[in-house]
C-alpha positions as CSV (number, residue, x, y, z in Angstrom):
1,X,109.0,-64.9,-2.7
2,X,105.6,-62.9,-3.3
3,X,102.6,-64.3,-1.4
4,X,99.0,-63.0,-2.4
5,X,95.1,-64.2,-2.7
6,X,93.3,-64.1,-5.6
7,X,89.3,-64.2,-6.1
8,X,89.2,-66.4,-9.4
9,X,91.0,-69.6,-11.1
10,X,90.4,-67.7,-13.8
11,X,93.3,-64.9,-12.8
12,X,95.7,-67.6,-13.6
13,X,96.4,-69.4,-16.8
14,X,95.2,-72.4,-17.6
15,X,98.6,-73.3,-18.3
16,X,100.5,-72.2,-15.9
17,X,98.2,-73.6,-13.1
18,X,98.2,-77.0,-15.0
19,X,102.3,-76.8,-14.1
20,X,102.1,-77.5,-10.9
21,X,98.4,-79.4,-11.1
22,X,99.1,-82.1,-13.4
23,X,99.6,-84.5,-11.4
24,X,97.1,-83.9,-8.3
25,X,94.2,-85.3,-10.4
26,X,90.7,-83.9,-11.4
27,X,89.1,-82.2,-8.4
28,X,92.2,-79.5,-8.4
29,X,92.4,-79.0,-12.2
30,X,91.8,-75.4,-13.7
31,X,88.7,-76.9,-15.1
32,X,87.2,-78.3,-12.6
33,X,87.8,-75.1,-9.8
34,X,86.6,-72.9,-12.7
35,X,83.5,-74.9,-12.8
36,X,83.2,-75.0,-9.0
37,X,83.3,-71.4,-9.0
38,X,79.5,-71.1,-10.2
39,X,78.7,-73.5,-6.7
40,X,76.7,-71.3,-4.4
41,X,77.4,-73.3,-1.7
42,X,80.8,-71.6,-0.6
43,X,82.9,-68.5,-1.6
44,X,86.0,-69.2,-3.3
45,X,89.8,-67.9,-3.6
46,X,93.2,-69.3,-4.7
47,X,96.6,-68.7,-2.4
48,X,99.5,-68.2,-4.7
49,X,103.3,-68.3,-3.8
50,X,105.5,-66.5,-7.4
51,X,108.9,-66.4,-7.6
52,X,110.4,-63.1,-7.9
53,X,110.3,-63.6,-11.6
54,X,107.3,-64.5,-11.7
55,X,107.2,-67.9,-11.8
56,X,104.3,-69.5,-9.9
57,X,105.9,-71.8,-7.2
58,X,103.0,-72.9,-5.1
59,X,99.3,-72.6,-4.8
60,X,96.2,-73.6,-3.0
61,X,92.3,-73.2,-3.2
62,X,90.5,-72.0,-0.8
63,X,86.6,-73.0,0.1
64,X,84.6,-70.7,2.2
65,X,82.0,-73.5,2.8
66,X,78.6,-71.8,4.0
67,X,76.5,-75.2,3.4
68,X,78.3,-78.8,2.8
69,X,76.0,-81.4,0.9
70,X,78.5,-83.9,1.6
71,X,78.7,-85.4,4.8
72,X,82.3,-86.3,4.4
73,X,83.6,-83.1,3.9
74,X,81.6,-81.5,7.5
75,X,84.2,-81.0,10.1
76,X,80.9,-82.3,12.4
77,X,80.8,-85.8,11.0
78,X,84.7,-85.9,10.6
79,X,86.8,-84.1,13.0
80,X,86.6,-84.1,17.3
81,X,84.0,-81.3,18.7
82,X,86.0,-78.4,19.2
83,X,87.4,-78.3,15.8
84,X,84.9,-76.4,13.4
85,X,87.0,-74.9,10.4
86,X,85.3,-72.9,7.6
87,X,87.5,-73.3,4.7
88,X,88.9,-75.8,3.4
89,X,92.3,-75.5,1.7
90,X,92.8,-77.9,-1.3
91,X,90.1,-80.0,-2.9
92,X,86.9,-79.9,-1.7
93,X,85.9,-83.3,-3.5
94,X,87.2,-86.4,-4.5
95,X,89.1,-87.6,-0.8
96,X,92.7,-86.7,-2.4
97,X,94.5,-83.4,-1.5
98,X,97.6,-82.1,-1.5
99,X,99.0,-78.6,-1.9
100,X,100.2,-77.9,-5.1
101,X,104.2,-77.2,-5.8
102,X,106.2,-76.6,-8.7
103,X,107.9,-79.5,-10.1
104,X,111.7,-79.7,-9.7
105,X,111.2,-77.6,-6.6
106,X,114.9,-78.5,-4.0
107,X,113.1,-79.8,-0.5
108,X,114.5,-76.4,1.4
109,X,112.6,-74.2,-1.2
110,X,109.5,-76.2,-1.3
111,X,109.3,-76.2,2.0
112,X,109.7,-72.3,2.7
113,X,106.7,-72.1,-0.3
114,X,104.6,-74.4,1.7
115,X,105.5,-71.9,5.1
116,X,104.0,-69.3,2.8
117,X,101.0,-70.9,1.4
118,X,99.7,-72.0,5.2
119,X,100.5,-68.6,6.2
120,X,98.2,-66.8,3.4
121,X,95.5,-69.9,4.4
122,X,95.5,-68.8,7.9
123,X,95.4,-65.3,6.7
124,X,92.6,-65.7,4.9
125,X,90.6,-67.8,7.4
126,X,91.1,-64.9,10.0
127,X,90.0,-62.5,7.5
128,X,86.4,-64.5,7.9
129,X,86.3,-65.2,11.6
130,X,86.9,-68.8,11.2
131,X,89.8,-71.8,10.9
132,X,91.0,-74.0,8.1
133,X,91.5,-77.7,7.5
134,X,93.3,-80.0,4.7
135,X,91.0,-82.8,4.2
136,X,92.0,-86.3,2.8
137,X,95.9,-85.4,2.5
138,X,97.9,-87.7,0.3
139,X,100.3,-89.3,3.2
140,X,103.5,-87.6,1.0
141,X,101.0,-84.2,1.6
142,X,100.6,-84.8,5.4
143,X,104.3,-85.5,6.1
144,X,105.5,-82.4,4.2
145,X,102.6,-80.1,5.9
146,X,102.8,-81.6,9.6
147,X,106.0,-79.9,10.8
148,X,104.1,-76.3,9.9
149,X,101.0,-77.2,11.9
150,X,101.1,-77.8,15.9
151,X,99.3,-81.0,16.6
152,X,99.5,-83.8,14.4
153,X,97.6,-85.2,11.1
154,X,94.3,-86.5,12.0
155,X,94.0,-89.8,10.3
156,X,90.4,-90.3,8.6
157,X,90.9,-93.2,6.7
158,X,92.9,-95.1,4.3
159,X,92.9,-95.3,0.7
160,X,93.9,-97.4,-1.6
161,X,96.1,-97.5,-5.0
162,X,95.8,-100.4,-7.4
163,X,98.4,-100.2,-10.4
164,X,96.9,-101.4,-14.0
165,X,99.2,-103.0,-16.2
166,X,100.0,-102.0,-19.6
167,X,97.8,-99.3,-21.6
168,X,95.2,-101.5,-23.0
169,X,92.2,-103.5,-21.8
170,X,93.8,-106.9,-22.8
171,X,97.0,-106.0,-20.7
172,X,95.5,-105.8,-18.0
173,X,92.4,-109.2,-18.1
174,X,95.7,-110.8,-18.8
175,X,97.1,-109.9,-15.4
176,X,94.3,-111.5,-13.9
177,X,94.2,-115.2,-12.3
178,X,92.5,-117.7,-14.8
179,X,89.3,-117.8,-13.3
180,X,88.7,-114.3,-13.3
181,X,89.9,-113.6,-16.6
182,X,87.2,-116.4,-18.0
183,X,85.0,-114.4,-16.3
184,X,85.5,-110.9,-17.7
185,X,86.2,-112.2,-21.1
186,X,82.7,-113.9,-20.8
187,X,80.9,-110.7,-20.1
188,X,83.0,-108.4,-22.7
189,X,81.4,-111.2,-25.1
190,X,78.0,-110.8,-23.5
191,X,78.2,-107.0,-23.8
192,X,79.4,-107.2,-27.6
193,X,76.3,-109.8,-28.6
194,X,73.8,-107.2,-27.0
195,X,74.1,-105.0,-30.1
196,X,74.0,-101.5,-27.4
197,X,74.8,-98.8,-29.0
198,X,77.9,-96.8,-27.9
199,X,78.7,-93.6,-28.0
200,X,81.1,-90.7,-26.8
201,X,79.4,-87.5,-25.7
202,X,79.8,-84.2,-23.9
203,X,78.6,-84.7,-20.2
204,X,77.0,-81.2,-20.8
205,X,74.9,-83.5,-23.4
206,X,74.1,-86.1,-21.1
207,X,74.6,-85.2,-17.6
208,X,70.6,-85.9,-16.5
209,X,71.6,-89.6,-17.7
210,X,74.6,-90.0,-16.3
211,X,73.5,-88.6,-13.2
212,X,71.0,-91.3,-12.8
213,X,73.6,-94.4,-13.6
214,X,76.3,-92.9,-11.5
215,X,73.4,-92.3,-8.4
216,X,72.5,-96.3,-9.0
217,X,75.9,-97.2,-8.8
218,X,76.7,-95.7,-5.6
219,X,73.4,-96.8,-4.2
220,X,74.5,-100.9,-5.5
221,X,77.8,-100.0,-3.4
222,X,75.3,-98.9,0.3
223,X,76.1,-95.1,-0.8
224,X,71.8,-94.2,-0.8
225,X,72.6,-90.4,0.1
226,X,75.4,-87.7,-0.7
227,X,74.3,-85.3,2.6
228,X,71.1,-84.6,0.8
229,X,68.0,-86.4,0.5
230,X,67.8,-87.6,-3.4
């Protein structure tokens, strides 16, 4: 297997990236890393692990974080004192990582790829003087990374996965006890009698907007600040 480090998502096709990133959700999509890439706030690369033929069997970006606006993502607010890593390996939003492997991959080979993806990590934060961390591993992540790492998975905090029947809104108010389905059907009536106007856009259309309701939200939910002052 070939190892190497590359300076742009962009060196790898959409499609083929997609492969093995399909199911890791949105913060380690082509898109979204391409769009990352214009974020001054750290330097990027991408660890890749081919196939002889090609074939791209494992990958990983890589965050040279200079400033964090996040406080959940400083190794100061999150990890003990003498641990100060530079680059993070993986997402650097959205509190889900994992590193990415082919599908259909036997354990034994996807485990060797995941040897050589930490090694070209390391590698890389060496390079810069500095160490690297996973943050927010997936517990299937953590137990397939811990036996390449000395001390153990640091656990930050847990998560949660709640499963929604069906594909439609009505599956799943249905799955809901009495009372609360009352209650949403009473607002979806509410909603419908207020005459809004809906519409689909392109968050590149409406992103001042959406900006706003999305900072309101998280402030209803006790979230006032995202590491920097609003």
């Amino acid at each position: 297997m070939i190892t190497s480090v590359i300076e742009s998502i962009h060196e790898v096709p959409a499609a083929e990236w997609e492969h093995l990133a399909r199911s890791a959700g949105l913060y380690l999509s082509h898109r979204w890393l391409a769009g990352e890439e214009e974020d001054p706030t750290a330097t990027r690369a991408y660890a890749l692990v081919r196939g002889l033929d090609g074939a791209l069997l494992a990958a990983a970006p890589l965050h040279l974080v200079r400033e964090e606006p996040n406080d959940s993502y400083r190794p100061e607010t999150v990890l003990p004192a003498h641990l100060r890593p530079r680059v993070i390996a993986g997402a650097r939003r959205g509190y889900h990582n994992a590193p990415l492997t082919a599908p259909g991959l036997d354990p034994a080979r996807r485990d060797a790829c995941l040897a050589l993806l930490r090694d070209a990590v390391r590698r890389f934060a060496d390079h810069h003087g500095t160490t690297h961390w996973w943050p927010y591993l997936t517990a299937t992540a953590a137990a397939r990374l811990a036996p390449l790492y000395p001390r153990p998975a640091l656990h930050l905090e847990d998560d949660a996965l709640i499963p929604l029947p069906g594909r439609r809104i009505e599956d799943y108010i249905s799955s809901l006890p009495s009372q609360r389905r009352v209650g949403v059907r009473r607002e979806r009536r509410r909603f419908a009698a207020a005459g809004l106007d809906v519409r689909r856009q392109q968050l590149s259309d409406c992103f001042e907007d959406a900006g706003v309701l999305l900072a309101g939200h998280q402030q209803g939910h006790g979230h006032d600040r995202d590491g920097i002052d609003a």
